[in-house]
N, C-alpha and C positions, 0 to 999 in steps of 0.2 A: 145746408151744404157748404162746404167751402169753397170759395173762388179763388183759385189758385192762378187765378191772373194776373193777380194782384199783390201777390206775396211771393217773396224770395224764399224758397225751400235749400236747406241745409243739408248735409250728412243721408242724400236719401239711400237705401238700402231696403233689399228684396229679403232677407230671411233673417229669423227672429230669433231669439236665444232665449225669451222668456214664454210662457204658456200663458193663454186665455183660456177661461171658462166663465159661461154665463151665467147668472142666477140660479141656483137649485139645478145644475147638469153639469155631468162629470165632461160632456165631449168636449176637447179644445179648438175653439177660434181656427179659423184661417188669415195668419196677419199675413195681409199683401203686398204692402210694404209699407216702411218706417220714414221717417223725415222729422225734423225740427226746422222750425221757425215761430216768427215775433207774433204774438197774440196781445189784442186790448179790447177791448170794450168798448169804450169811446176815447175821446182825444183827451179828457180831462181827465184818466184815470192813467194810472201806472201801467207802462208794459211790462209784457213776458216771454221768454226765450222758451217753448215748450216742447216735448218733443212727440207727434202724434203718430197713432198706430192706425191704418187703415184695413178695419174686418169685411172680409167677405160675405156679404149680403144685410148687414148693417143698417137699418133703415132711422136711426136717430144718431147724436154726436152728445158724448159723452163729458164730463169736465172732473179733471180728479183733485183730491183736496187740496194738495200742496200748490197748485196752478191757481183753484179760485181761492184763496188766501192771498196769494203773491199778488193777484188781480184785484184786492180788494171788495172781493163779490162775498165769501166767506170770510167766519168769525166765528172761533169755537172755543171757548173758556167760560171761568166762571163768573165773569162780565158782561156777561152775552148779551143779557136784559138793558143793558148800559150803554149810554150812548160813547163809542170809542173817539178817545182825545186825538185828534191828529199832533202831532210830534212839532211844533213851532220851527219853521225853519231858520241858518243860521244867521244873526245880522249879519248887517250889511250898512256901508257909509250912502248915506241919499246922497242922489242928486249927482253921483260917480259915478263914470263907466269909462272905462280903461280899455284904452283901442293901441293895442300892442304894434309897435314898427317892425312890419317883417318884409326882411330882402326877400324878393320874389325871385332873384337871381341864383339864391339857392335851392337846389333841387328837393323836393319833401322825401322822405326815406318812409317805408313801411317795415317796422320788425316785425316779426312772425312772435307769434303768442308764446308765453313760458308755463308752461306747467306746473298746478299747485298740486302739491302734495295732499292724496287724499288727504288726509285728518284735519287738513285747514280749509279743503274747501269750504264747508258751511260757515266759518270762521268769517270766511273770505267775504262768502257772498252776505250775511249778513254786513260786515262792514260796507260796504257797496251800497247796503237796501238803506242802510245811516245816512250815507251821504245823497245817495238820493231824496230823501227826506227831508234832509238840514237842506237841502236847493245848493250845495254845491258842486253836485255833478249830474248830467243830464245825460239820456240814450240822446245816442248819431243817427238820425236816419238817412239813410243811402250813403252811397261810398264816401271815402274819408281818405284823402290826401297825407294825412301823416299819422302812423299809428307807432307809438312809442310802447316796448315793454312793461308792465306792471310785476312787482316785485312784493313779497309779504316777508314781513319780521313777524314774530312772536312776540309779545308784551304782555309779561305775565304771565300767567297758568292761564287763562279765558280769553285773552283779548289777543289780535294783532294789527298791525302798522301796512300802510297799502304807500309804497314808493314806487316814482313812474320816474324812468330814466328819459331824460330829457336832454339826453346829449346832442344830438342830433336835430332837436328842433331850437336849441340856442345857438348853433350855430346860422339860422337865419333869422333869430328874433336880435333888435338892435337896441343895445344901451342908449340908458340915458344921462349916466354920468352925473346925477346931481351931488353937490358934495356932500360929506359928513362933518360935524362939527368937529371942530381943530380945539386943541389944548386953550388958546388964548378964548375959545367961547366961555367952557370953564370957569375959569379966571374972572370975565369981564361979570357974567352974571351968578357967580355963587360966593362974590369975596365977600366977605363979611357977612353970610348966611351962619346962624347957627343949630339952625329945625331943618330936617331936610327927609323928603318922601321919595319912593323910586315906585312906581305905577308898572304893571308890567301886562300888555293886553294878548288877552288869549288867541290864539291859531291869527297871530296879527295879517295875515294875507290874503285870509279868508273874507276881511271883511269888505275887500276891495272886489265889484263886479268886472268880471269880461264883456267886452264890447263881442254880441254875435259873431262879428265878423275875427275877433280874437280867439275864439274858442275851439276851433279846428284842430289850429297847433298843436294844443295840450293832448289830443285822443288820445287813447289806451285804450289796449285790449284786456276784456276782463270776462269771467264767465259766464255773466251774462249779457256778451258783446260788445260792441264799441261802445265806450262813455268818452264824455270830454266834461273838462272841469270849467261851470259858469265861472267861479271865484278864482282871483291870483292864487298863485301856486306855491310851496315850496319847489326850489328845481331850475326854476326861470329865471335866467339869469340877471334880468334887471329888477328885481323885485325889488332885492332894497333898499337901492337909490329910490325907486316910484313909492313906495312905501313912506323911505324919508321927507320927500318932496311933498305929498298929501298930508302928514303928521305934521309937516313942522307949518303947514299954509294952515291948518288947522287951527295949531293953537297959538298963533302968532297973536301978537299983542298982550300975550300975557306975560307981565315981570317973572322975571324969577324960575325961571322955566327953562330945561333941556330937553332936548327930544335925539332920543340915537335910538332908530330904526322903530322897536316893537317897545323900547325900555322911555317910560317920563320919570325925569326929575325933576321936584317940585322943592324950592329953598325958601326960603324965610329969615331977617334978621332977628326974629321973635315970635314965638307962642301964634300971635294973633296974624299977625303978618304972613304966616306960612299957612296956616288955617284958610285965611279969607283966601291966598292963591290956587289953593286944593281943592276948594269947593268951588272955586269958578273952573278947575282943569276938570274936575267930575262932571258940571253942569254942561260942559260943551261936551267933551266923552258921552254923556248921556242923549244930547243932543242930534250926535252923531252914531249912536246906538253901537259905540264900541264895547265889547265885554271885556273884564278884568279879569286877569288870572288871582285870588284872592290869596293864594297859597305862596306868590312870589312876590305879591307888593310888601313893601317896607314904608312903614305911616310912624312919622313923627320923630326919628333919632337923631340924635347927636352926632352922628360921623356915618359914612356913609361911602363903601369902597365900589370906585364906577370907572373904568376904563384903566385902571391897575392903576390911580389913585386914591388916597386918603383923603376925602371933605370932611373939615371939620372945624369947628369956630376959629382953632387956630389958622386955618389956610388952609392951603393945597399943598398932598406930600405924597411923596412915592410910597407907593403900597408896600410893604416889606415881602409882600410876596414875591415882587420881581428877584428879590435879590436870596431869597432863603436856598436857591437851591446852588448857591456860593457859600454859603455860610455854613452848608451843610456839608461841605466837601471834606472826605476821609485824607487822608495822610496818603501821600503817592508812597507806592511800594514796585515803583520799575520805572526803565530807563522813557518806555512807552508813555507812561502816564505822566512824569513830569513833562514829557517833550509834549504831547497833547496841552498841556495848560501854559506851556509857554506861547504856542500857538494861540490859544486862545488871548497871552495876555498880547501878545506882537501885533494883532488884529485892529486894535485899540492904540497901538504904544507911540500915539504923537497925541495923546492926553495924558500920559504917564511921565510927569518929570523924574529925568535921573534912570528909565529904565534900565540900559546896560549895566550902572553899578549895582541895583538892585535886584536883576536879576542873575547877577552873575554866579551865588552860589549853585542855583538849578543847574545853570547851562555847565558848569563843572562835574556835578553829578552824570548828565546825560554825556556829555566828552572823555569819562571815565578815567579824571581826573580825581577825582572822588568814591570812593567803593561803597561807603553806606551814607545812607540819608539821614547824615547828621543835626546837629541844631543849629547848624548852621541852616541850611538846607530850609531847616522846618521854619525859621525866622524869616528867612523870605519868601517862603509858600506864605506866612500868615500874611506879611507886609503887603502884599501884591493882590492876595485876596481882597485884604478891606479894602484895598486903591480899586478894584474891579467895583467893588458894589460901592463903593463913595463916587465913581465917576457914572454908573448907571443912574443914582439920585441927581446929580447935578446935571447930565446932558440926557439921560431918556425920556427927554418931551418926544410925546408921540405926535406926529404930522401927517394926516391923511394924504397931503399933497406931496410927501416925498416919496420915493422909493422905497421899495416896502421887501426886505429879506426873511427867508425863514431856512435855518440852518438844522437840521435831521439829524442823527445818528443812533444806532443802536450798537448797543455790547451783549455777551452774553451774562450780562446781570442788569443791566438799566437800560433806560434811555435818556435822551438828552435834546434838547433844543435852547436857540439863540435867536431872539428876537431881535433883526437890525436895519435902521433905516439910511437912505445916504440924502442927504442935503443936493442943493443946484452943485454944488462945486465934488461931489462924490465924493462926501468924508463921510466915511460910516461913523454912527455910533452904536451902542447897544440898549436895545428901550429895556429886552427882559430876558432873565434867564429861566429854564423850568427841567427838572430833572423827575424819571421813575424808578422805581426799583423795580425788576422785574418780580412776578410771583412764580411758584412752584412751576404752575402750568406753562405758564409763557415763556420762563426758560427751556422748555424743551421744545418751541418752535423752530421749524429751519431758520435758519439766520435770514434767507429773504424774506419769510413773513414776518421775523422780528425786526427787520428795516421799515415794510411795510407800516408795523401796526406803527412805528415810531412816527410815520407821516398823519395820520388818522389822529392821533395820539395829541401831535402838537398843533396842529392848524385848529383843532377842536379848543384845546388848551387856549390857546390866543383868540377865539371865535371874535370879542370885541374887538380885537383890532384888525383882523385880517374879512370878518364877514363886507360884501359889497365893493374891495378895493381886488385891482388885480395885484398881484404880489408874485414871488417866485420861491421856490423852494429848491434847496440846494442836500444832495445825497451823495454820498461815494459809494452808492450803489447802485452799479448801472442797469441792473435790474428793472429798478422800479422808475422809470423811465418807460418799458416798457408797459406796467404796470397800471403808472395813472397819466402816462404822456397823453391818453384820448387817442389817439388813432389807431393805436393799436390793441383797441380792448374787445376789439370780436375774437371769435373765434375759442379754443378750447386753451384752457392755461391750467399750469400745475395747481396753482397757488389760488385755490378758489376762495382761500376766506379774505385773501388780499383781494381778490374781484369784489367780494361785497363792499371794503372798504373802501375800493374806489367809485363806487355808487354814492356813499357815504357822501364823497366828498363833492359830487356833483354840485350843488350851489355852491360852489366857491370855484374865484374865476382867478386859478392860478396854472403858471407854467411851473414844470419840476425841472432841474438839469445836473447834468453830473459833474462832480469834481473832485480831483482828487485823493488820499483822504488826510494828507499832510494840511490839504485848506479846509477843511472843515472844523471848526472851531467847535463843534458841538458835540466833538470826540472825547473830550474831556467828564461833560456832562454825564455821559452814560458810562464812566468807566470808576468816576470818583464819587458815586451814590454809594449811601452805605446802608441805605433803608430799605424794606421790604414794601414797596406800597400795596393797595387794594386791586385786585385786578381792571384792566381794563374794560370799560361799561363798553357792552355790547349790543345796548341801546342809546343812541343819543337825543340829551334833550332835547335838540333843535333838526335834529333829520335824522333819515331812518336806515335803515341799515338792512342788505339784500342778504338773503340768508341762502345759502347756495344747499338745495334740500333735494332728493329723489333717489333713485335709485344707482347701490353704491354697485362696484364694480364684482366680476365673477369671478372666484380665486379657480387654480387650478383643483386645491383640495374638493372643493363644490362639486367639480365636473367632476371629476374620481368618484367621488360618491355617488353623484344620482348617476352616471354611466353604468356603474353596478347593479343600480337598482333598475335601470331601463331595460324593459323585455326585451323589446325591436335592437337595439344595438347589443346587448348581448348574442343575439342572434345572428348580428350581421360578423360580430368578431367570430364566432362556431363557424360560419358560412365561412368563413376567410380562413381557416385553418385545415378546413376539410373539403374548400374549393365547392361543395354542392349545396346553391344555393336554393332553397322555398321561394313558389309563386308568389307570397306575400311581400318578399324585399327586393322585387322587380325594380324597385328606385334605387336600393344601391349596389343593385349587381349592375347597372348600368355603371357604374363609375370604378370597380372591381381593381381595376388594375394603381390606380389610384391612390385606395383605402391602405388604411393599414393602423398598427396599434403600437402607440409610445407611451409607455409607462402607463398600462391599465385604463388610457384616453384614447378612444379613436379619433384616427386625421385623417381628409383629404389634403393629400401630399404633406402643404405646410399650416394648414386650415384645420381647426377644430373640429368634428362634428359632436354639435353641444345636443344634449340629452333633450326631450320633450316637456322638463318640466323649467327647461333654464330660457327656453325661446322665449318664452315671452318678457321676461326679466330684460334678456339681450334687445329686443326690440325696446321696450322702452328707453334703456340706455342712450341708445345709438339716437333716440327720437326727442332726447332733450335739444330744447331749442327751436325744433319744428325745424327741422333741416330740408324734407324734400323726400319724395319716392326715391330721385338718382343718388343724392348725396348719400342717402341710408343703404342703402345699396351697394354701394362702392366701399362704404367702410366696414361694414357688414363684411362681403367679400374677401377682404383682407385680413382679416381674424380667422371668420367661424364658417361655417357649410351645416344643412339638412333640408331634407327634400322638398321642393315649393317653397324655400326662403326669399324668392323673390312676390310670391304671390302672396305673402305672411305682410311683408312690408308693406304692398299695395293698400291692401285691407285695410293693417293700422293705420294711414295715414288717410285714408278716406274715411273712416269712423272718427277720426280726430277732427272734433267742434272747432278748436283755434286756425289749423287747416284750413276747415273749408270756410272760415267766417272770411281770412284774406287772400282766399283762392278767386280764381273769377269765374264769378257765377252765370255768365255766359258767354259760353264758349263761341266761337265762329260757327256759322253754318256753312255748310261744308260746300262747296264747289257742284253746280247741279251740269252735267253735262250734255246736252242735246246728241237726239238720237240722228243718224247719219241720214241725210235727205235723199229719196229715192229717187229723186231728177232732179236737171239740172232744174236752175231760178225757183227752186221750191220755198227756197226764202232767202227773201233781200236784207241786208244790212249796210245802215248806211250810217258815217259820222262824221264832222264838223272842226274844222279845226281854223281861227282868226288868227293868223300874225302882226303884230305890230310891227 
C-alpha cells in the first residue's frame, strides 16, 4: 500500500483519458484518480518521477517497464545474462570543493518551467539520466529556493545541448577577480622556446566539486524535476577566474608553462627539454584526474598561435589574423564608406604621424570636392591601411588589466568588429580587427537581428580575450540594449532568435551601450568586406545556445479553413442569419447579440471565436513560459472567445507537470469557524500580553 503521508503528490486528477483492461477481459478498470510523484527503492538507488493510476477494488500495485528500468530493478537486452557495467562517473580534482560566495542580500527568483518540444523530450531526458550518472547533477529534495530555466539546443541529427540560464542567480553569486596572465607572462616564460605544446582539458568546470551548501543556486527545472548541478558550471559567473586560480596553484612550479583558463602551454628550448616538461604537466594532470580533449591538443610544433599571437623560435608576433580583415578591405565606392574608414582611422590618429596631409585626399572626396575616387584617393586608402595594421603590430599588446572595448556593427552585407583597449591615462588602442560577410540567408534577416547576430558574432570571435574580464560592448543599435542589457529580457520579444543569442552570451560579464553611429569605428568593417564567409555556427564550441521551439502562431487563412469545416459554428453562423436558434447552441445563443461573421471567421464583437480543432494549439501558445491560470486568461481574452474557455485554461495548467512541480503544494487550511454559543460564559477566552 502506499503511504501517502509521506509523499508529495503532483498533477492529481479525477478522470482518465486512457482505458484499462485486465488480463484475458474485455471490461475496463475503474481509474479513480491519477497523480504523479517521486518513486525509489532504497536511498542508494536512483529516483523516479512516475505517474500512478488508482483502480477501483485493486488488491496488489503494479510497476510498468519503463519505471523499473529507470529504477534500476529491470534489464531487458541481449545482455541480460551479463553483468551490467555501471557508466564511471565524471572526474573530478581531489581534495577540492568550491563553496561559492553568495549575497544573501539578494533575493532567490523562482522561473517557472519551459517546455520542450515533444520530439526532444526523450532526447532530453536521456541527457539528464548522462549526467545523472557522470555525478554531475543530482535530484533536490524538498523545496528549492532558486529554480533557474533549463534550455535545449540540438547538436547534430541524435544529440542535444541542456543550458540553464543563470542570470538571475549571478546576480547574487560574488567574484573573485583572480587575474589572467598579461602579455609580459608570455614573453618572460616562452622567449627563446622553440617545441611548444597547447593541452586542452575537456568540460574544464566539470572537474571542479560544489561545496553542498553551493549547490542550491544552480537548480533547474527539468522533466524529471528539480536537479542541481554537484560540478561548477558553465554560466556562473566567476568560473573562470576559480578555474584560473586551481590550474595555475596546480601546476605551479613548473618551468615553461602557461595556463589560461581550460588551455596549457607547454615550451621547451629543445626536443628534450619540452618533452621532460610535458610529461611532468601529464603526470600532475593525471595526478589530479583531469581529462584531455585529445582532438584539441597540439603536441610538439614549431609555432603555435595563443591569444592572437605568433610563438615561435623567432619570438613573439602579432598573429596576422588580427589585421587581415584590413588587408582585405574592398575599394570605397561612396561618400558613406570613405567617411566610415576615416572615422576609423581619427580613432587612432595621435599614432598616426602626418594624418591631415595624408588623409586629405579622402576627406576631399567626402566634401565633394572630388567626384570620383581617383588614384589619388586610392593612394591614400592604401597608405593609411598598412599605417592601421603596422600600428595594430606595434601597440596591440593585449592587458587584462586595462579597459577592455568591443565595438559591433552590422550592414546589409557583413559585419564588422574592433577590438580596443584604453591604458590608466585613456589612450585607446586597437589589439584586433575582425570582419564577416554575410551569407544568402542571413542577408535577409531584419536589420535588428543582423545587429544582433553581429554581437554573438564578435564576443565569440574574441572569446580569448574578452572570456572572465568584464568589458563593454558598444552598438548604434539601440535596440539591442534592450536585447542583451539583462534587465529587460523577460517577458515576450519579437526577435526570438536574438533571445537565444543572448543566453548565448550569458558567461560573459559584459555591459552593452549605445552610440551613435558616426562613433562606431566598426562601421567600416561591415561595409568594406568583400567575401562571402561560412554561415554563422549555431552551435558554439564553448556554450550553448537556447533554441526558441513550440508552437508557431494561427494565421487567419487556418481559421477560415477549419471554421468551414466546423459543424457547431457552421450552425451558429445559419442560426445568426435566420435568428432561430437549436437547443444544442444554448452557449452561443447566450451571447447572440454579440456574434457576428467577418470574412467567412466568426467574432465576439472584436474577438475571434476559434474553431474546435485550433483550441488547443491556442492554449498551448498562450502557455509558453508557464504564465499562470489569470495571465493566460487575460490574453486569451483579448484575441479569441469559445464556450468554457476559461475552464479549458484551468485544466491545462493544472495537468501541466512544471506548474505544479513550482506551485505550492500546500495550500492554507482554511479558517474553521465556531459554532454561535447558546449562552452566555459557554466559553472563555482569555490572552496575555508583557510590555516592556
Amino acid at each position: 500500500m502506499l503511504n501517502t503521508n509521506k509523499a508529495s503528490i503532483y498533477k492529481r486528477k479525477f478522470q482518465c483519458d486512457r482505458q484499462f483492461k485486465a488480463y484475458a477481459s474485455d471490461t475496463p478498470l475503474n481509474v479513480l484518480v491519477i497523480f504523479e510523484a517521486w518513486i525509489s527503492v532504497n536511498l542508494s538507488k536512483p529516483k523516479c518521477y512516475a505517474e500512478f493510476f488508482v483502480i477501483e477494488g485493486a488488491s496488489r500495485c503494479l510497476l510498468s517497464k519503463r519505471t523499473a528500468e529507470e529504477l534500476k530493478v529491470l534489464k531487458v537486452g541481449l545482455d541480460v545474462q551479463h553483468i551490467a557495467l555501471t557508466k564511471d562517473p565524471f572526474p573530478k580534482f581531489p581534495n577540492i570543493i568550491l563553496k561559492l560566495s553568495i549575497d544573501k542580500n539578494v533575493l532567490p527568483r523562482k522561473i517557472a518551467y519551459l517546455r520542450i518540444p515533444g520530439p526532444m523530450e526523450e532526447k532530453v531526458d536521456a541527457k539528464i539520466l548522462e549526467m545523472l550518472q557522470n555525478d554531475i547533477i543530482e535530484p533536490v529534495d524538498g523545496p528549492a529556493e532558486w529554480i533557474s530555466p533549463m534550455v535545449v539546443v540540438p547538436k547534430g541529427n541524435d544529440d542535444v545541448r541542456l543550458c540553464i540560464n543563470m542570470k538571475y542567480p549571478n546576480e547574487a553569486i560574488q567574484r573573485e577577480h583572480y587575474p589572467l596572465p598579461v602579455i609580459e607572462t608570455f614573453l618572460n616564460k616562452l622567449r627563446g622556446s622553440t617545441v611548444f605544446s597547447r593541452l586542452d582539458i575537456m568540460s574544464a568546470f566539470h572537474h571542479v566539486e560544489l561545496h553542498p551548501e553551493s549547490r542550491g543556486i544552480t537548480t533547474f527545472m527539468s522533466s524529471r524535476g528539480l536537479m542541481q548541478f554537484k560540478r561548477l558550471m558553465f554560466g556562473i559567473n566567476c568560473a573562470p577566474e576559480i578555474f584560473q586560480r586551481i590550474m595555475t596553484e596546480m601546476l605551479s612550479g613548473i618551468e615553461g608553462v602557461i595556463v589560461y583558463i581550460d588551455d596549457i602551454v607547454v615550451s621547451g628550448k629543445n626536443q628534450e627539454e619540452h618533452d621532460s616538461r610535458l610529461q611532468e604537466v601529464l603526470l600532475v594532470l593525471k595526478q589530479n584526474n583531469a581529462r584531455l580533449n585529445q582532438s584539441k591538443c597540439v603536441i610538439g610544433v614549431q609555432q603555435l598561435d595563443i591569444l592572437g599571437f605568433k610563438v615561435s623560435s623567432t619570438g613573439i608576433s602579432p598573429s596576422e589574423e588580427k589585421i587581415i580583415a584590413i588587408r582585405n578591405f574592398r575599394q570605397p565606392e561612396s561618400k558613406e564608406e570613405v567617411r566610415s574608414f576615416l572615422g576609423l582611422v581619427n580613432f587612432v590618429a595621435h599614432f598616426i604621424p602626418n594624418l591631415s596631409q595624408r588623409s586629405e585626399p579622402l576627406r576631399q572626396f567626402v566634401r565633394g570636392d572630388v567626384q570620383e575616387f581617383g588614384e589619388c584617393q586610392q593612394n591614400a586608402f592604401d597608405d593609411l591601411r598598412t599605417e592601421l595594421s603596422s600600428n595594430v603590430r606595434k601597440l596591440g599588446f593585449y592587458d587584462p588589466k586595462d579597459i577592455t572595448e568591443l565595438y559591433v556593427d552590422a550592414s546589409s552585407v557583413g559585419l564588422g568588429s574592433v577590438l580596443v583597449q584604453r591604458d590608466k591615462l585613456n589612450v585607446p588602442r586597437i589589439i584586433s580587427f575582425a570582419s564577416k560577410g554575410l551569407t544568402a540567408t542571413e542577408r535577409v534577416y531584419p536589420q535588428t537581428q543582423r545587429e544582433a547576430l553581429a554581437v554573438v558574432w564578435a564576443v565569440e570571435k574574441f572569446y580569448l580575450y574578452l572570456f572572465g574580464l568584464r568589458f563593454t560592448i558598444f552598438t548604434d543599435h539601440k535596440t539591442l540594449e534592450y536585447i542583451y542589457g539583462g534587465k529587460y529580457r523577460d517577458g515576450r520579444r519579437a526577435c526570438s532568435r536574438a533571445e537565444g543569442w543572448a543566453l548565448r552570451l550569458q558567461p560573459y560579464n559584459f555591459v552593452i551601450k549605445h552610440i551613435p553611429g558616426f562613433q562606431n569605428i566598426s562601421d567600416v568593417l561591415s561595409r568594406l568586406c568583400n567575401q562571402s564567409d561560412a554561415a554563422f555556427d549555431e552551435e558554439s564550441e564553448h556554450f550553448l545556445l537556447a533554441v526558441g521551439d513550440g508552437p508557431i502562431a494561427i494565421t487567419l487563412d487556418e481559421i477560415r479553413t477549419e471554421t468551414r469545416h466546423d459543424l457547431i459554428l457552421q450552425s451558429v453562423i445559419k442560426a445568426l442569419e435566420s435568428g432561430s436558434w437549436p437547443q444544442d447552441l444554448v452557449r452561443y445563443q447566450a451571447f447572440d447579440k454579440e456574434l457576428g461573421v467577418r470574412e467567412k471567421i466568426l467574432v465576439r464583437g472584436e474577438r475571434i471565436v476559434l474553431p474546435a480543432t485550433l483550441r488547443r494549439r491556442a492554449l498551448e501558445i498562450e502557455h509558453r513560459g508557464h504564465p499562470g491560470v489569470v495571465s493566460m486568461r487575460r490574453r486569451l481574452r483579448e484575441r479569441v472567445w469559445w464556450p468554457c474557455m476559461d475552464n479549458d485554461v484551468g485544466n491545462m495548467v493544472q495537468e501541466c507537470a512544471g506548474c505544479a512541480a513550482v506551485s505550492k503544494q500546500h495550500p492554507p487550511e482554511p479558517m474553521l469557524r465556531k459554532d454561535i454559543p447558546d449562552r452566555a460564559w459557554q466559553e472563555v477566552a482569555i490572552d496575555f500580553f508583557s510590555a516592556k
